[in-house]
N, C-alpha and C positions, 0 to 999 in steps of 0.2 A: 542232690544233698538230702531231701527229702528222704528218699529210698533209705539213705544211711543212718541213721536216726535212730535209737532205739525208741519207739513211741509205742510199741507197747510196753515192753520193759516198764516206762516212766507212767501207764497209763493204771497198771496194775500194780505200783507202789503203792499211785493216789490211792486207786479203791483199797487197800488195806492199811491205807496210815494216815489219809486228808484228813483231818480234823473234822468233827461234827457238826457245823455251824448251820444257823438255822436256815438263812437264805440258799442253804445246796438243798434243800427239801423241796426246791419248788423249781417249775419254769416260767411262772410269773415273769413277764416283764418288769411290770411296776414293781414288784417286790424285791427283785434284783438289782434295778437303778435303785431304789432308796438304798440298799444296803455297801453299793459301790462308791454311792455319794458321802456315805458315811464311814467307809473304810479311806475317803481321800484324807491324808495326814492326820490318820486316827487308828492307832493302835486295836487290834480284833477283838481282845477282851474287852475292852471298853466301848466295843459298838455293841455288843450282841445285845446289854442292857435297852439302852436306847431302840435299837432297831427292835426290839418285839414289843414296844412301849409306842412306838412308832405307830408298828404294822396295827394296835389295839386301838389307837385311839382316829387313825384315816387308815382304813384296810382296803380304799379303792380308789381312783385316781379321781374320779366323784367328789370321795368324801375329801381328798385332799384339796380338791379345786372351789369346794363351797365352803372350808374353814375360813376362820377370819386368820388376820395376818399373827395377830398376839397371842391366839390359840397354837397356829404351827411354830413359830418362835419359844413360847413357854415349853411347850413339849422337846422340843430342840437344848432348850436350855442346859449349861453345861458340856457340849461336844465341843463348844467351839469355830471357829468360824461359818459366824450365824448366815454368808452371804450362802452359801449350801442350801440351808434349807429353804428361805426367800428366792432361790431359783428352784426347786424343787417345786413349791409353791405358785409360782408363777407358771413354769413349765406345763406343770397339772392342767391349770387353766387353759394353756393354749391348745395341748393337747384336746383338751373338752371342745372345745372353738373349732380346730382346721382340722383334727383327727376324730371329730367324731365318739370324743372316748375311749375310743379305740390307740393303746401306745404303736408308734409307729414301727414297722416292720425292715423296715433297710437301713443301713450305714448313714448314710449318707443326712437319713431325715431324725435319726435320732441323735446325732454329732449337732444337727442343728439346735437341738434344745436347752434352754441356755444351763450353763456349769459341765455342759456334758464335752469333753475333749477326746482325744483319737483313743486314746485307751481306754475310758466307759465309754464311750457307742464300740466299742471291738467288746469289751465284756460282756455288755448288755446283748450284741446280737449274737455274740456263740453262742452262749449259757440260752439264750430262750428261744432264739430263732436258729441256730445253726447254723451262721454266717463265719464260714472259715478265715475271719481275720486273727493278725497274731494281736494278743496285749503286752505292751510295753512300761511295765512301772520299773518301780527302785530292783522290788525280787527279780524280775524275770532281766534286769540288764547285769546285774551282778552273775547269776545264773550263766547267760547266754556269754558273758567277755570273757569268763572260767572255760565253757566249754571250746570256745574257739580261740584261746588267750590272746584275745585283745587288750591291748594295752593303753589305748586311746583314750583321752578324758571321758569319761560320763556324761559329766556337765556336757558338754557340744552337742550341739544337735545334727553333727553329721554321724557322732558316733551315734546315738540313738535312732538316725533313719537306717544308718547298716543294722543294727539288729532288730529295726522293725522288720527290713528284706529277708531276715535269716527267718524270723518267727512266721512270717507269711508263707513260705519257702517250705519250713517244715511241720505246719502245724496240720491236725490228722483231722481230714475233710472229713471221716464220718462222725466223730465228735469233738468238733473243734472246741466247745465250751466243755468238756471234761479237758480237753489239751490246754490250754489255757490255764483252769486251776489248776492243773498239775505244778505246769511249771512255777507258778506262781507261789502256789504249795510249798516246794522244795527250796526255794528261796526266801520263804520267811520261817520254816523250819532247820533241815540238815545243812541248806545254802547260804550259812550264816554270814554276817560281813566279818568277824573274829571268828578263830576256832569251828571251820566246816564239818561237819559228823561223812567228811568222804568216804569214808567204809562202809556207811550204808547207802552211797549214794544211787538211784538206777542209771545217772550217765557218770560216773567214776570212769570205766571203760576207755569213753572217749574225747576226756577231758583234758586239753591242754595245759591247763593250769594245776589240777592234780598229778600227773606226767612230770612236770614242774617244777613240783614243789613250793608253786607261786601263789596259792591264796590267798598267800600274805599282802602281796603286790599290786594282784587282778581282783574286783575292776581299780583302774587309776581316778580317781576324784579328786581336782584340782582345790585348793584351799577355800571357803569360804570365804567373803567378806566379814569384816568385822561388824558384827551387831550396834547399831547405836542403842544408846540410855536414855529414856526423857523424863526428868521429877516431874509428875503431876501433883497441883494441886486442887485438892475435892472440896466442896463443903456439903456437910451436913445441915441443911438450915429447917430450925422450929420453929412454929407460929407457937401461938400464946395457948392453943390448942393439945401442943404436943406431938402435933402432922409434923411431918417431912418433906421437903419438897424435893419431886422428882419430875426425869422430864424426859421425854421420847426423843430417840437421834433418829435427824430424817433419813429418808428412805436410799437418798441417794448419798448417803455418807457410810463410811466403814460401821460394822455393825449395826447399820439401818434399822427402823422399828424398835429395838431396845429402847430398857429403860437405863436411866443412869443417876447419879447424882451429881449437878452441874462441877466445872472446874478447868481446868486447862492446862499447857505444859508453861513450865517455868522459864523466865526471860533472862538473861543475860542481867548480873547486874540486881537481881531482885530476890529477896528473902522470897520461903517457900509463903511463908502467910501473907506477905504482898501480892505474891501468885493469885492465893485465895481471893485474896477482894477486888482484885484487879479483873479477874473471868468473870464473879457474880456480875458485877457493874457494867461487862461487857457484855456479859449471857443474859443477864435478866434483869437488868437495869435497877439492881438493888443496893444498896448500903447496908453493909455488913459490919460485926465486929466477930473476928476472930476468936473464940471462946478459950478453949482446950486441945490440945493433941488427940484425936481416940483411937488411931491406928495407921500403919502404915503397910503399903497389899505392894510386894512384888510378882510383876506379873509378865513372859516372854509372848512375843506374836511370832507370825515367821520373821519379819523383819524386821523389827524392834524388840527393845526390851523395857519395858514402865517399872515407874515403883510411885503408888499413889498416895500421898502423903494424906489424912482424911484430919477434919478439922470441924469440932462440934460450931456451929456460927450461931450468931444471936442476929437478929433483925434492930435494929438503930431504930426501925421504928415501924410500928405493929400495923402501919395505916398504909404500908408499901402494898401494892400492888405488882408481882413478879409478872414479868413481859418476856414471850419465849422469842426472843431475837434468833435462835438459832435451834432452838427445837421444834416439833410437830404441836408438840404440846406437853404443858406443865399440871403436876397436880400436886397437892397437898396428903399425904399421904398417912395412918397411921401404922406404926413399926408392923405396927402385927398383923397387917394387912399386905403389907408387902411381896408376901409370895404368892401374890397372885400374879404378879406381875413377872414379864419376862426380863434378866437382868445379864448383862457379860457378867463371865465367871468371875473379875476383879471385884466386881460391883456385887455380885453378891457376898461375897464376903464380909463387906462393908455388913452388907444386909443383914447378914447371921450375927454381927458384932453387936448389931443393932437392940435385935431379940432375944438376944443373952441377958 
């Protein structure tokens, strides 16, 4: 199968149409994993920012492993799912520990590191080491079920290990990390999921699905689940100071290390501003009164969807003491000091409402 392939064809597309992104400039390991970490369910124009803000502020796996946690989080801040760079983060370190500093050189030991799954350790070891494995994401299966018109769900992961065999099978052992972005390449450009640009395609040729007339069809992706909704409610609470008080979500909870402003989802049966005094009382053992409306932040994750209902709160009484029941820790905060702090994208919003 290999033999039949046009891989130079597809080899010498890339070199005159890949896009210019910054992490193909190099064969850094580390620069490569940060950049694959942060192309995971993040669009290419909105990494390139990040990633050279990234590469300026930890340029070696050193400086990544001797940051503190709130420096790589703040920096991170806005990509989105923060557990990314907290493995990243950690990984550093261990690399420092068992490897010496030195990033690991096989499959095998850099799949071990935590966030890294079969397709970043296959990217990571083409692109730097030249470890002829295939990468398998969204581009390169849409791609690969076109070329051979499979019509088998996406979603399964038995379709996904046939065309991990096929990319293994065909991918070009003397530059497996150019073969790789190729495909990869072509799949989030001419290989689109609507309206493919097939006419400039380099496997047009020998594409069953162009043949077809099916790229309407190929690849098949079974329906999504339906998203649930949850009202959150936030509060904003001011001491007599003018502070805010905010509060760090632990390490082992979704978005760990962030900051937030306390609140929780709404119950069955209860007003949103019940919501509100009902989480302080359980979050931070305080007595509130409900002030004002001052904004409400829709906001999607992969598997949910939020809408945070935020509510100016007053303190019943000035002589409370907030008790972080379920944060790392709490602080008091003034508006304009806030961006120092690392915040989820919902929460910062709050944040900017705030400083307006």
């Amino acid at each position: 199968m290999a033999d039949e392939f046009p891989t130079q064809r597809l080899l010498a597309w890339y070199q005159r149409h890949g896009r210019d992104l910054p992490w193909r400039h190099t064969r850094d390991p580390y620069a490569i994993w940060v950049s694959e970490i942060m192309c995971q369910q993040t669009r290419v124009e909105t990494v390139i920012g990040y990633y050279e803000r990234w590469m300026q502020s930890f340029p070696t796996i050193q400086s990544l492993a001797e940051a503190r946690e709130h420096d790589v989080l703040k920096c991170w801040e806005g990509l989105g799912y923060y557990r990314r760079a907290r493995h990243l983060h950690q990984s550093a370190q261990r690399i420092m520990d068992e490897f010496r500093g030195e990033f690991p050189r096989d499959y095998d030991s850099i799949l071990s590191l935590k966030g890294v799954g079969g397709y970043t350790s296959a990217a990571i070891g083409s692109i730097a080491f030249g470890i002829p494995k295939g990468v398998v994401d969204g581009n390169v299966l849409r791609v690969a079920t076109r070329v051979l018109g499979i019509n088998n769900d996406i979603r399964k992961s038995t379709t996904v290990r046939e065309i991990q065999s096929w990319m293994d099978a065909v991918i070009d052992t003397h530059s497996p990390g150019d073969f790789n972005q190729a495909v990869m390449e072509l799949g989030a450009t001419l290989c689109s999921p609507t309206k493919p640009s097939c006419e400039q395609c380099p496997l047009a040729n020998g594409c069953v699905a162009f043949a077809m007339a099916a790229t309407d069809t190929i690849p098949y992706k079974s329906p999504a689940k339906k998203i649930p909704h949850h009202p959150i409610g936030v509060a904003v609470i001011k001491n007599r100071d003018g502070h805010v008080l905010i509060g760090r979500r632990r390490s082992d909870q979704m978005l760990g290390g962030l900051w937030e402003f306390p609140g929780g989802k709404q119950e069955l049966d209860e007003s949103i501003e019940q919501t509100v005094v009902r989480e302080i009382k359980e979050e931070l053992d305080l007595d509130i009164e409900v002030h004002r409306p001052m904004i409400d932040v829709p906001h999607a994750y992969s598997h949910f969807k939020v809408t945070l209902h935020v509510y100016e709160c007053l303190l019943r009484s000035y002589e409370q003491e907030p008790k972080a029941l379920v944060h790392e820790e709490l602080r008091w905060i003034h508006p304009e000091k806030l961006d120092e702090y690392p915040f989820p994208k919902a929460n910062k919003t709050i944040v900017e409402h705030l400083q307006q």
